[in-house]
C-alpha distance (Angstrom), angle and dihedral (degrees) to the residues before:
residue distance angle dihedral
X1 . . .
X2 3.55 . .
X3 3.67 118.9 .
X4 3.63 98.0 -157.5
X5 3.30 100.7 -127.2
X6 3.77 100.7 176.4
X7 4.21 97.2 55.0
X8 4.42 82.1 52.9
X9 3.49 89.3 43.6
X10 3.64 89.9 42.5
X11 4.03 94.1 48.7
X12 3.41 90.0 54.0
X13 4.13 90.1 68.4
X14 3.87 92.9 -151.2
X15 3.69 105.3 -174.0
X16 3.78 102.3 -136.0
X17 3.38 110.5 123.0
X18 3.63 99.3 -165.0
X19 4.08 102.0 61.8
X20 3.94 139.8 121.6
X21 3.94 123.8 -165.8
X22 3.96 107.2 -138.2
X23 3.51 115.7 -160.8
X24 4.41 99.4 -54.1
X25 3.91 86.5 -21.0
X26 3.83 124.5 100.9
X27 3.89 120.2 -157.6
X28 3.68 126.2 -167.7
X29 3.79 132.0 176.9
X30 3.73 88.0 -153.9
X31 4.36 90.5 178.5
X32 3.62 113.0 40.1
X33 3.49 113.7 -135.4
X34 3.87 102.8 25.0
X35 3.69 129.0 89.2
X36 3.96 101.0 -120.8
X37 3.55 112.3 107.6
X38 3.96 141.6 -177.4
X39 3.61 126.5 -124.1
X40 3.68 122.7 -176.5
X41 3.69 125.5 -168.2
X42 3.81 139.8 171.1
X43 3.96 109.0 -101.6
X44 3.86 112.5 -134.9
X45 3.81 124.8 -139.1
X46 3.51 129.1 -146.4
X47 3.76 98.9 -85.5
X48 3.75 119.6 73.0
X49 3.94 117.7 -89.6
X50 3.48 101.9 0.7
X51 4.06 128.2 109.7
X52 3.82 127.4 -144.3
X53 3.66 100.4 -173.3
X54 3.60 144.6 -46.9
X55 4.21 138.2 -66.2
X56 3.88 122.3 -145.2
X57 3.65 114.0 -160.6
X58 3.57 122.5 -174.9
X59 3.78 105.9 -148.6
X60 3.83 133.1 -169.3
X61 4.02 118.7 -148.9
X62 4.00 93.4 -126.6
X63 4.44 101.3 18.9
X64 3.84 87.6 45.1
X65 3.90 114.9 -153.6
X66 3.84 111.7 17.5
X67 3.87 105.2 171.6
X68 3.75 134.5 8.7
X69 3.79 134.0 -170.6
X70 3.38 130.2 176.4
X71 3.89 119.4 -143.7
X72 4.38 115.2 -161.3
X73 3.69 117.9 -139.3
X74 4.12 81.6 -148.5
X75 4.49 90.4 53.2
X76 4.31 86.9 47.0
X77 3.95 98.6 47.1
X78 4.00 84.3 -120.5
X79 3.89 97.9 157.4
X80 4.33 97.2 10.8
X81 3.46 98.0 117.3
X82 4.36 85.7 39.9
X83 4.15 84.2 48.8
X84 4.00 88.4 45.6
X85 4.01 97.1 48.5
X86 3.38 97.9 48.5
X87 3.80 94.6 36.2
X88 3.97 95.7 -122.8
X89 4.03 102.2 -178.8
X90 3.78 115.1 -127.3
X91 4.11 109.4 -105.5
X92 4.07 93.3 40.5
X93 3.49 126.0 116.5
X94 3.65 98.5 -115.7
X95 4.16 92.4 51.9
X96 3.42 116.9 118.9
X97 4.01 92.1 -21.2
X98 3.67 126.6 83.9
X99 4.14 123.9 -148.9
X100 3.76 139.2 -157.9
X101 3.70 100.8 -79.2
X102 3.52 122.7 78.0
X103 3.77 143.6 143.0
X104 3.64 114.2 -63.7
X105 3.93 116.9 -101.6
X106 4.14 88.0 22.3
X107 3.70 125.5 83.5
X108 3.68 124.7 -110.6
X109 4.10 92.9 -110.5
X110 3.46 90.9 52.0
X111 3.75 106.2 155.0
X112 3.62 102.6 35.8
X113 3.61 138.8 141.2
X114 3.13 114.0 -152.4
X115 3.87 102.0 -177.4
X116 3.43 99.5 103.9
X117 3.78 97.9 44.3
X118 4.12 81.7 51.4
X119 3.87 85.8 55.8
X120 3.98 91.3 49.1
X121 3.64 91.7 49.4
X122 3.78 87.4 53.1
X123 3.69 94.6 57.3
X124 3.59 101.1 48.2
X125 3.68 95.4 44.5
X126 3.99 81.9 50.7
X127 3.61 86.9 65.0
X128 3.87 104.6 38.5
X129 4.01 96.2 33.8
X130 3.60 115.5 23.9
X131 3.39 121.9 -164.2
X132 3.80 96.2 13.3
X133 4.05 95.7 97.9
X134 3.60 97.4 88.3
X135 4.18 119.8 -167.0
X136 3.68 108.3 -113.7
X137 3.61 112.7 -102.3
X138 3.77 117.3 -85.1
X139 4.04 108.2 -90.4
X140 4.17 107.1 -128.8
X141 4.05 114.0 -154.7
X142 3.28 120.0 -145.8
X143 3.44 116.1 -125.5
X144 4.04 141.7 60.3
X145 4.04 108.0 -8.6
X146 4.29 113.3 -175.1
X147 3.62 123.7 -117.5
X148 3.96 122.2 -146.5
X149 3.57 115.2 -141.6
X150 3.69 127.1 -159.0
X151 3.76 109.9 -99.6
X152 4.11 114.2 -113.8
X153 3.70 104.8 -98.7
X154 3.53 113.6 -111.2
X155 3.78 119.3 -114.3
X156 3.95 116.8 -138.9
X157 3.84 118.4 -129.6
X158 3.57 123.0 -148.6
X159 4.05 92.9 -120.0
X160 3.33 124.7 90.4
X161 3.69 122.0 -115.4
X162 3.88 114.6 -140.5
């Protein structure tokens, strides 16, 4: 079954503009112009169809794979509050990990959080691609916004105040 990679991938809100998701694979060219770039990929466990986490690689066209770190679904909190709802046990397959088979018309990760994977992915890309994690855009509501004015100056009087 598919693992829809591209709504995960998606979710996370990456901001590299230049990117492609390939089968489970993400790609980014985080720095345009130089030849370091990011692969993401779904980290397997020990049991059969069924993901604990993710591995960034940073690869070079011609040195292939430079660096590699692997981020745990279980060390980010990605599927806690999942794992507490449903009252998954710690030490079980299906704790903090999510596999192949799911309920039709939902993806497999259903339930995750993927905030502190997000906040991962920021650090490491702060390392191999400076610079190239740029802040969303400020968001602008519509509606009433407040004005300052400048205060009326205050005129002096001749008397002294006690």
């Amino acid at each position: 079954m598919s693992l829809q990679a591209p709504e995960f991938f998606a979710e996370l809100c990456l901001p590299f503009h230049d990117h492609a998701v390939v089968g489970n694979t993400y790609y980014a060219s985080p720095t345009p112009g130089a030849p370091l770039r990011l692969r993401i990929d779904f980290s397997r466990t020990l049991h059969s169809d069924t993901y604990g986490g993710l591995r960034l690689a940073t690869v070079h066209p011609d040195r292939g794979e430079i660096d590699a770190v692997a981020l745990s679904f279980l060390d980010y909190g990605t599927f806690h509050r999942r794992d507490e709802a449903t009252n998954t046990r710690a030490n079980t397959k299906q704790y903090g990990t999510f596999d192949t088979y799911h309920r039709p018309g939902r993806p497999p990760w259903e339930g995750a959080v993927t905030t502190g994977l997000r906040d991962a992915i920021e650090q490491y890309t702060a390392v191999w691609f400076p610079g190239a994690w740029t802040p969303p855009a400020p968001r602008h509501t519509a509606g009433r916004t407040t004005h300052t004015a400048p205060a009326e100056p205050v005129a002096r009087s001749g008397a002294r105040a006690r």
